[in-house]
Biopython code that builds the backbone (N, CA, C, O; Angstrom):
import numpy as np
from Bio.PDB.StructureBuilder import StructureBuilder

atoms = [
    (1, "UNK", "N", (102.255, 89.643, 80.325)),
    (1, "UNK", "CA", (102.788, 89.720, 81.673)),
    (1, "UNK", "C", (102.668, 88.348, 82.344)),
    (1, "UNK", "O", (101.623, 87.717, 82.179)),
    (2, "UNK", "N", (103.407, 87.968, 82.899)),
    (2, "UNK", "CA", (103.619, 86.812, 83.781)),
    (2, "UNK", "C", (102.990, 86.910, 85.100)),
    (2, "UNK", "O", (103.218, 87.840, 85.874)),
    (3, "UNK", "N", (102.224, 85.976, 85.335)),
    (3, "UNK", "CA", (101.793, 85.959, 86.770)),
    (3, "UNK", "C", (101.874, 84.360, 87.088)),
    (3, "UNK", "O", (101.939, 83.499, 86.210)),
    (4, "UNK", "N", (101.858, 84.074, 88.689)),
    (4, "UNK", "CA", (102.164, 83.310, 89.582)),
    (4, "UNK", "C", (100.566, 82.741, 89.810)),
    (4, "UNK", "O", (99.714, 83.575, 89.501)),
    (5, "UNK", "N", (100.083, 81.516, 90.278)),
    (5, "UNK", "CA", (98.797, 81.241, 91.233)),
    (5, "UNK", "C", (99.089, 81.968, 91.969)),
    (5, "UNK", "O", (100.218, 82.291, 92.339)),
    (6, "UNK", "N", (97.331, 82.604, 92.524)),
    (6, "UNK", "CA", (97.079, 82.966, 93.760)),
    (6, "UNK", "C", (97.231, 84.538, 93.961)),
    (6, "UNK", "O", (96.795, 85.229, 94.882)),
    (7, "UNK", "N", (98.199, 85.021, 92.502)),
    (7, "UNK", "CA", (98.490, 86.582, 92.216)),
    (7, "UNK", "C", (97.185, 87.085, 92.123)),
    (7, "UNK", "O", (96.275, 86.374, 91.698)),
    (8, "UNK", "N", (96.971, 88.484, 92.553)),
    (8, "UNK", "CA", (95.792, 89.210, 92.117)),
    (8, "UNK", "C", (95.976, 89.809, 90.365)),
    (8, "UNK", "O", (96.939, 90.338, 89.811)),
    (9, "UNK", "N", (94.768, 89.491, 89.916)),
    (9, "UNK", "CA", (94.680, 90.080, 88.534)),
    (9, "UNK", "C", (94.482, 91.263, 88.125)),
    (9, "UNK", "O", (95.139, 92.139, 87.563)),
    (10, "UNK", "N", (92.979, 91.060, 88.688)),
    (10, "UNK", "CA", (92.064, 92.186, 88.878)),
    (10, "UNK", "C", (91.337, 92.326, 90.177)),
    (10, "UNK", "O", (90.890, 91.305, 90.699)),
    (11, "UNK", "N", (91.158, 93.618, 90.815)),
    (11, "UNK", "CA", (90.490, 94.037, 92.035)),
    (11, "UNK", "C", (89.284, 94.405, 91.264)),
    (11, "UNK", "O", (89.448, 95.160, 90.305)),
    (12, "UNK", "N", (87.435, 93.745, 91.698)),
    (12, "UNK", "CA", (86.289, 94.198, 91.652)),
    (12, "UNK", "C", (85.762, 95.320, 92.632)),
    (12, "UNK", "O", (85.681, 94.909, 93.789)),
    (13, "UNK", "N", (85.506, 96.211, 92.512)),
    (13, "UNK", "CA", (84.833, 97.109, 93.557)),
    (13, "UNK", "C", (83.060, 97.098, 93.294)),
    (13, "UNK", "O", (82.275, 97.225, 92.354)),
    (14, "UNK", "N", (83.030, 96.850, 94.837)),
    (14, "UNK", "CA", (81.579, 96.991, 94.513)),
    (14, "UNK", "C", (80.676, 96.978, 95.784)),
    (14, "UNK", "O", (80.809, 96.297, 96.801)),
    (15, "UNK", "N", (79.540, 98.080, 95.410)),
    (15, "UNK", "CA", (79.450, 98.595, 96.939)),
    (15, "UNK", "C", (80.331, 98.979, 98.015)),
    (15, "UNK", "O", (79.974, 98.953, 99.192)),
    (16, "UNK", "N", (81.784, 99.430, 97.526)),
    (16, "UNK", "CA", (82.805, 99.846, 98.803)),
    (16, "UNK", "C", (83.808, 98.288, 98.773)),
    (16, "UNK", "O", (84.950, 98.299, 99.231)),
    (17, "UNK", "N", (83.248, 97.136, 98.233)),
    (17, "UNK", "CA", (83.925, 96.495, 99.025)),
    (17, "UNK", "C", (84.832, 96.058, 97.781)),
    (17, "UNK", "O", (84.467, 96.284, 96.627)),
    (18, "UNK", "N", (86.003, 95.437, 98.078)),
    (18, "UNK", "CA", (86.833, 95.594, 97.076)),
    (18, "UNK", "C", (86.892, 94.014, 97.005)),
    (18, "UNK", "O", (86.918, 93.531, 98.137)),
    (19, "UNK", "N", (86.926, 92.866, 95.761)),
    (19, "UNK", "CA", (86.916, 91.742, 95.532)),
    (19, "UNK", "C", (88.274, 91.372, 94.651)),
    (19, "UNK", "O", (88.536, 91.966, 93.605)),
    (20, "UNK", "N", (88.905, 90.571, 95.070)),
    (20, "UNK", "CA", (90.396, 90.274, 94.400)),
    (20, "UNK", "C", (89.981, 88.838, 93.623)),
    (20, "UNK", "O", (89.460, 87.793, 94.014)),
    (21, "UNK", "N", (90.497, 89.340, 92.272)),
    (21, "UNK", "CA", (90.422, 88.102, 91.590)),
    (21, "UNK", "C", (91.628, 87.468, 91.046)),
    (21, "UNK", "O", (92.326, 88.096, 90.250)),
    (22, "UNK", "N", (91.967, 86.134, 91.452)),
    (22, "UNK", "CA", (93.186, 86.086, 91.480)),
    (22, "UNK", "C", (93.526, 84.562, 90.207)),
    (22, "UNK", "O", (92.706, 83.706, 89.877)),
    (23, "UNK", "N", (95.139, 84.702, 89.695)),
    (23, "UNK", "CA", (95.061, 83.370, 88.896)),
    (23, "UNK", "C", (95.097, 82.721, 89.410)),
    (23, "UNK", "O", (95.752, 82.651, 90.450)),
    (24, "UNK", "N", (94.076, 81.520, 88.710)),
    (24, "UNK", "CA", (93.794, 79.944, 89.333)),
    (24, "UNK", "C", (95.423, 79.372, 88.811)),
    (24, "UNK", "O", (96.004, 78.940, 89.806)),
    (25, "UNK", "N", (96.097, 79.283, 87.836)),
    (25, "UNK", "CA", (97.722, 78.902, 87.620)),
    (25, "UNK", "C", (98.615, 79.873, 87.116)),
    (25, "UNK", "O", (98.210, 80.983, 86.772)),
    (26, "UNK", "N", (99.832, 79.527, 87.046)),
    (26, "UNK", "CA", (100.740, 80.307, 86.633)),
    (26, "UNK", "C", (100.725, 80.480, 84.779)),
    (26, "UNK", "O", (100.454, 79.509, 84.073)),
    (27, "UNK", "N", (100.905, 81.221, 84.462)),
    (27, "UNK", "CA", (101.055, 81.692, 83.457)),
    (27, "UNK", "C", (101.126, 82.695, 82.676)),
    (27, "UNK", "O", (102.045, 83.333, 83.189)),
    (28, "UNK", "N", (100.680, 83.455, 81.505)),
    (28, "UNK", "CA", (101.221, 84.542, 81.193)),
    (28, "UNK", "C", (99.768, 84.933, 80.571)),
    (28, "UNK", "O", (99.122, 84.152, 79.872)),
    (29, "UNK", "N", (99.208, 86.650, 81.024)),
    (29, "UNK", "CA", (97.934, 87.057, 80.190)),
    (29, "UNK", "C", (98.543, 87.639, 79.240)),
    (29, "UNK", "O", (99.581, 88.296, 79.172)),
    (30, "UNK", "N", (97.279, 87.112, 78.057)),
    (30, "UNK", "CA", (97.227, 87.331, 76.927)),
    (30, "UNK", "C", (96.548, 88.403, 76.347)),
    (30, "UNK", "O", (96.853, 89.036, 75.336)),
    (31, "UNK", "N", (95.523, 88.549, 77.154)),
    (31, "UNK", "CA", (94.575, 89.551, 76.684)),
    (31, "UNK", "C", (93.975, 90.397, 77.698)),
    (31, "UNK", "O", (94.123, 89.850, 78.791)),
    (32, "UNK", "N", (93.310, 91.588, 77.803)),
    (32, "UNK", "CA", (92.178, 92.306, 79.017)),
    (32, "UNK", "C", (91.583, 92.926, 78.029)),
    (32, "UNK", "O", (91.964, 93.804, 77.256)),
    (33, "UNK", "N", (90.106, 92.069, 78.217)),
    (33, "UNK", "CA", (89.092, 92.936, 77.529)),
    (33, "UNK", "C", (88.352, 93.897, 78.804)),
    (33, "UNK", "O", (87.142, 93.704, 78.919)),
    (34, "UNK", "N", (88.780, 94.596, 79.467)),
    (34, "UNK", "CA", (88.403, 95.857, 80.253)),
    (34, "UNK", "C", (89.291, 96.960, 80.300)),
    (34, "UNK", "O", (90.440, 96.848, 79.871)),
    (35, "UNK", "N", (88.803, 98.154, 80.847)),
    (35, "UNK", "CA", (89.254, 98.975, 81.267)),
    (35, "UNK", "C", (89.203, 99.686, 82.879)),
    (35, "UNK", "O", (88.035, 99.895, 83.205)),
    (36, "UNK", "N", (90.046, 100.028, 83.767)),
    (36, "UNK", "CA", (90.139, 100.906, 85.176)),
    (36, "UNK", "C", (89.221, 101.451, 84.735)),
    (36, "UNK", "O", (89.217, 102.123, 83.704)),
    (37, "UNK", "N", (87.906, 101.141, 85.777)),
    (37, "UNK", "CA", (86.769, 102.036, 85.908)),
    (37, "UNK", "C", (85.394, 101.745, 85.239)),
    (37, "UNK", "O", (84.412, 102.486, 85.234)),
    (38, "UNK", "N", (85.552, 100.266, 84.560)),
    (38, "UNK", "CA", (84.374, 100.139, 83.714)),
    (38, "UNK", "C", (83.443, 99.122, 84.474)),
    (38, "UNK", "O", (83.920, 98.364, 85.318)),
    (39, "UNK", "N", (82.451, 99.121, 84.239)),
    (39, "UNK", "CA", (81.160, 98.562, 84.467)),
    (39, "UNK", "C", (81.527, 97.079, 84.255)),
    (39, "UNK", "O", (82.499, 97.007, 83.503)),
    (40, "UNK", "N", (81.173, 96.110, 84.579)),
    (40, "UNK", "CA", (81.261, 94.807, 84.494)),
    (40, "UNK", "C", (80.027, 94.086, 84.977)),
    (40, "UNK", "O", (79.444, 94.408, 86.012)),
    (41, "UNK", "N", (79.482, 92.650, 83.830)),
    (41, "UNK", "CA", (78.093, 92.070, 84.643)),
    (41, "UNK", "C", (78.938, 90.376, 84.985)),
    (41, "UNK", "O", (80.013, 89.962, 84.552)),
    (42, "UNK", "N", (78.434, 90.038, 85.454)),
    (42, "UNK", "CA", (78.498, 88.625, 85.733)),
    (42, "UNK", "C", (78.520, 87.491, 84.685)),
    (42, "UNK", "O", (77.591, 87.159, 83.948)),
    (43, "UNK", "N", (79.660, 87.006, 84.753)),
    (43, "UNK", "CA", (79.622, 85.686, 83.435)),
    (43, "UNK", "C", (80.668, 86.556, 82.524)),
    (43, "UNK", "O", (81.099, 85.920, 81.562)),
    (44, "UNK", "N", (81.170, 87.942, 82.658)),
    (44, "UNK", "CA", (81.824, 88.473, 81.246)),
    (44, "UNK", "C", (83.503, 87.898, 81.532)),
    (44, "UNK", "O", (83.956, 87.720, 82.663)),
    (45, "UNK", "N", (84.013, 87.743, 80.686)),
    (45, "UNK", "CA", (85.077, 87.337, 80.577)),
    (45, "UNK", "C", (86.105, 88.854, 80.480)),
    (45, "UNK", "O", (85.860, 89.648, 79.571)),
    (46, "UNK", "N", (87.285, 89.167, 81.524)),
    (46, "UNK", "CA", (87.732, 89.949, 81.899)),
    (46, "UNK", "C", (88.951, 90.297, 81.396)),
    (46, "UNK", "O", (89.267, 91.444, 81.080)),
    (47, "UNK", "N", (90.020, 88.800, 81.272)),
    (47, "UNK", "CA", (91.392, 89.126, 80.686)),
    (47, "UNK", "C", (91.492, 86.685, 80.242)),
    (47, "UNK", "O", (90.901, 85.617, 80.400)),
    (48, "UNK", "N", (92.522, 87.246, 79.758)),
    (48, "UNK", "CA", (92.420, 85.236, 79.312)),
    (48, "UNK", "C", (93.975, 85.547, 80.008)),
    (48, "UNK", "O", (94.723, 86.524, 80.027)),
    (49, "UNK", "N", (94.031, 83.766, 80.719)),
    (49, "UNK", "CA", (95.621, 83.903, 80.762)),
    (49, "UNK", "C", (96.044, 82.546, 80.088)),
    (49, "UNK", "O", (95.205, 81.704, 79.769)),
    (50, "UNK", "N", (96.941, 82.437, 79.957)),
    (50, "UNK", "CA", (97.902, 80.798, 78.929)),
    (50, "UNK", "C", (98.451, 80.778, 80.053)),
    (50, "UNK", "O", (99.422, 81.385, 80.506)),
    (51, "UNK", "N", (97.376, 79.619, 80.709)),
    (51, "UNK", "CA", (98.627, 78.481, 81.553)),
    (51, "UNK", "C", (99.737, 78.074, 80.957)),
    (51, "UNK", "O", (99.879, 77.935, 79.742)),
    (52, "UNK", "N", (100.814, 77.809, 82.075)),
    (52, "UNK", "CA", (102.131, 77.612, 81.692)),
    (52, "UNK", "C", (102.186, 75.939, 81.660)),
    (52, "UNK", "O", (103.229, 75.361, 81.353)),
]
sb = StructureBuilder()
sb.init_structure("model")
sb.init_model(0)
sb.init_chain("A")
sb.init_seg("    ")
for serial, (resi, resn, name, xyz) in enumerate(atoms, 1):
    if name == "N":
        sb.init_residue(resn, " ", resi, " ")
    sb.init_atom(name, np.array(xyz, "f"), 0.0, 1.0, " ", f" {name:<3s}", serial, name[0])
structure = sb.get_structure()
């Protein structure tokens, strides 16, 4: 999928509050190592994207 800078990727929820993580450049993801609804710690790597 193609995304733009500044697009949201992924939304973090946590404690209620919802955290938007967005691409630093344009380009296309390659991969999501997660799933809607899973647990996540700090430092894990979420989805890769190929800058354009």
């Amino acid at each position: 999928e193609q995304v733009k800078l500044g697009a949201d990727l992924i939304i973090l929820e946590s404690m209620k509050m919802e955290i938007p993580i967005v691409a630093e450049t344009d380009g296309t993801v390659i991969e999501v190592y997660c799933n809607e609804g899973d647990s996540v710690i700090e430092g894990q790597v979420l989805l890769m994207v190929d800058p354009d």
